[in-house]
N, CA and C atoms as a LAMMPS dump frame, in Angstrom:
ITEM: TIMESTEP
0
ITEM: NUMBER OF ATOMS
150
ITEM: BOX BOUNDS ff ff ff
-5.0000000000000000e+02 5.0000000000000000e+02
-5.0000000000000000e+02 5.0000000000000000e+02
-5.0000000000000000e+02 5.0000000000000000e+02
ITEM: ATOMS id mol type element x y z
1 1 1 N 0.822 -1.194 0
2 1 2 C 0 0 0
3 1 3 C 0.864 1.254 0
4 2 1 N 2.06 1.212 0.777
5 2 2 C 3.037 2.396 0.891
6 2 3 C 3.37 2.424 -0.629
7 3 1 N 3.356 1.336 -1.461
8 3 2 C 4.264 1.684 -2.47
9 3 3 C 3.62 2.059 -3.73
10 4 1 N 2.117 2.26 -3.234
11 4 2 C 1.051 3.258 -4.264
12 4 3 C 0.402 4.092 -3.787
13 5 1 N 1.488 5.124 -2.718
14 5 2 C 1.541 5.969 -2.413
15 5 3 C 0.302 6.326 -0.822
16 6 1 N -0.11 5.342 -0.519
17 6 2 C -0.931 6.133 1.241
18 6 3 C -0.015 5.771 1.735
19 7 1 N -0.272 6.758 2.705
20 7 2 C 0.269 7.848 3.926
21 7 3 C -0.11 7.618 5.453
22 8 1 N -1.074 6.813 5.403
23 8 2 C -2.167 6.327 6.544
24 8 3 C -2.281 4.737 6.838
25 9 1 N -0.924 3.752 6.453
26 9 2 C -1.322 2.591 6.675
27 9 3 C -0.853 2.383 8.926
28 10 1 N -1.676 1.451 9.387
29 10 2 C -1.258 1.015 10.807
30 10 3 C -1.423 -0.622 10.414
31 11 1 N -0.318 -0.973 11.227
32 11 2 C -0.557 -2.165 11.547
33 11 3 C -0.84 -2.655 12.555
34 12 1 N -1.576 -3.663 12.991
35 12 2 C -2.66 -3.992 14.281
36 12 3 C -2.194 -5.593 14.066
37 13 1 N -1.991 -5.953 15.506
38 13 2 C -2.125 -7.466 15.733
39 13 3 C -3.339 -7.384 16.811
40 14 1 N -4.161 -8.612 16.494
41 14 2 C -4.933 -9.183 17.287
42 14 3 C -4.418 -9.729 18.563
43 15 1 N -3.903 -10.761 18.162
44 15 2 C -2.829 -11.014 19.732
45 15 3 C -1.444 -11.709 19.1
46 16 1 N -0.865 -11.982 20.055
47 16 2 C 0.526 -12.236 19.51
48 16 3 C 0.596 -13.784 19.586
49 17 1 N -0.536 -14.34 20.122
50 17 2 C -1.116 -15.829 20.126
51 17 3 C -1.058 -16.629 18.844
52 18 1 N -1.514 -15.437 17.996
53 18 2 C -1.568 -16.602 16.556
54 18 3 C -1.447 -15.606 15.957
55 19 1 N -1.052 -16.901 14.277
56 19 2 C -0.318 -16.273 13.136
57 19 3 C -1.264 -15.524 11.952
58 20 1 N -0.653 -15.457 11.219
59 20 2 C -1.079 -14.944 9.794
60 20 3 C -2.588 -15.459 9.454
61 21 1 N -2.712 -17.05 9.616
62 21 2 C -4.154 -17.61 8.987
63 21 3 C -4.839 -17.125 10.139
64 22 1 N -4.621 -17.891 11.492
65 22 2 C -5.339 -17.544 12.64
66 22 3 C -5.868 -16.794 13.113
67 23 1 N -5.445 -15.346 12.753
68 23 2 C -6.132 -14.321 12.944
69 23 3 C -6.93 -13.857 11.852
70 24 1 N -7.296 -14.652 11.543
71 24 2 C -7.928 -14.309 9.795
72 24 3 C -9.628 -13.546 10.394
73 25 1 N -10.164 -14.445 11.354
74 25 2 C -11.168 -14.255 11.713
75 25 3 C -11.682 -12.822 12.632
76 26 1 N -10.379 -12.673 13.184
77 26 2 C -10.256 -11.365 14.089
78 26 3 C -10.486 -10.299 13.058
79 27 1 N -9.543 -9.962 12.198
80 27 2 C -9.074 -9.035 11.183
81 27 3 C -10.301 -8.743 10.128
82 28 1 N -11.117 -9.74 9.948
83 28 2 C -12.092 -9.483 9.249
84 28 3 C -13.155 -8.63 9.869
85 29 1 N -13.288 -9.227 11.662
86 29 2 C -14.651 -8.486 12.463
87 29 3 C -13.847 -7.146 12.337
88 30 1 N -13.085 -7 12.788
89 30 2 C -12.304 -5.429 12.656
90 30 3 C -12.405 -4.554 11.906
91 31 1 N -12.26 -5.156 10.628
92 31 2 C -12.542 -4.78 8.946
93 31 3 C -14.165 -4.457 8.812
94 32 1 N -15.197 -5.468 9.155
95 32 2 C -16.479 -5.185 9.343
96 32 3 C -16.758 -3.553 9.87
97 33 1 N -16.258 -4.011 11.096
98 33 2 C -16.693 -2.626 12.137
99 33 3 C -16.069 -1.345 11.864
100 34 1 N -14.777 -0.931 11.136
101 34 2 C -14.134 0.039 10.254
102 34 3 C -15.12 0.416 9.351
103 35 1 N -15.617 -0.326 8.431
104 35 2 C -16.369 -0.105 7.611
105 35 3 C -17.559 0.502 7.981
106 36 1 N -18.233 -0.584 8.694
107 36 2 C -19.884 -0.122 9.327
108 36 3 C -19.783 1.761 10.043
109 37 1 N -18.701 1.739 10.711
110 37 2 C -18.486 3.375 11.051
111 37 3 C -18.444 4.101 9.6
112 38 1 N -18.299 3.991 8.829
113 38 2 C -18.39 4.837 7.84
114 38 3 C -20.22 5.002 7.37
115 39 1 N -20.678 3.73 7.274
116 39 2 C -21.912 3.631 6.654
117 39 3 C -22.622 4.117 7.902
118 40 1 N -22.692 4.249 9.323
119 40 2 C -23.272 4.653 10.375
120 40 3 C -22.942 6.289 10.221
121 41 1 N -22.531 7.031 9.492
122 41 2 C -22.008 8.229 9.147
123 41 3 C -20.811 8.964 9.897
124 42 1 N -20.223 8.458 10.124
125 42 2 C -18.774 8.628 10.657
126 42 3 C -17.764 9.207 9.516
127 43 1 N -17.317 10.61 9.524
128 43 2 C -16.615 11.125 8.656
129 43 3 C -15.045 10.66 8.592
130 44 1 N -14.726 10.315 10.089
131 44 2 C -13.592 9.16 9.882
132 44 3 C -13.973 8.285 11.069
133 45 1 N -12.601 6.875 10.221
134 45 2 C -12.644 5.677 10.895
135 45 3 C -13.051 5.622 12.354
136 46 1 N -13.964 5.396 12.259
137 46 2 C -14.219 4.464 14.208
138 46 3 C -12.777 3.638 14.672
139 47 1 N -12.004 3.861 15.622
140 47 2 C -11.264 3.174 16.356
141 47 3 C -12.024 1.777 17.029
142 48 1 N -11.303 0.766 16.191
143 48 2 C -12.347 -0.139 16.531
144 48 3 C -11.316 -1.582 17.109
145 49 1 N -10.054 -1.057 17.522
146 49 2 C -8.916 -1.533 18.039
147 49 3 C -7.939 -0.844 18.548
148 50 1 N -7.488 -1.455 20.171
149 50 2 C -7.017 0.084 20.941
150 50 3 C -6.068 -0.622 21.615
């Protein structure tokens, strides 16, 4: 993503428990709820991992 140019990437672990596949399930509800703040009218991202 840095290398087509945003300015705004974070990286977030779920836990340090599990890997790449394992957290597949976490990363998606996360992804859900990022999103849904936008469609709930949120002009930016809902912090939806802290």
């Amino acid at each position: 993503m840095k290398k087509n140019g945003s300015k705004t990437i974070k990286l977030r672990r779920a836990t340090k428990k599990f890997g790449h596949v394992n957290c597949a399930i976490f990363t998606s509800i996360y992804t859900k709820m990022w999103f849904d703040s936008f469609r709930k009218g949120s002009k930016k991202a809902a912090k939806v991992h802290g």
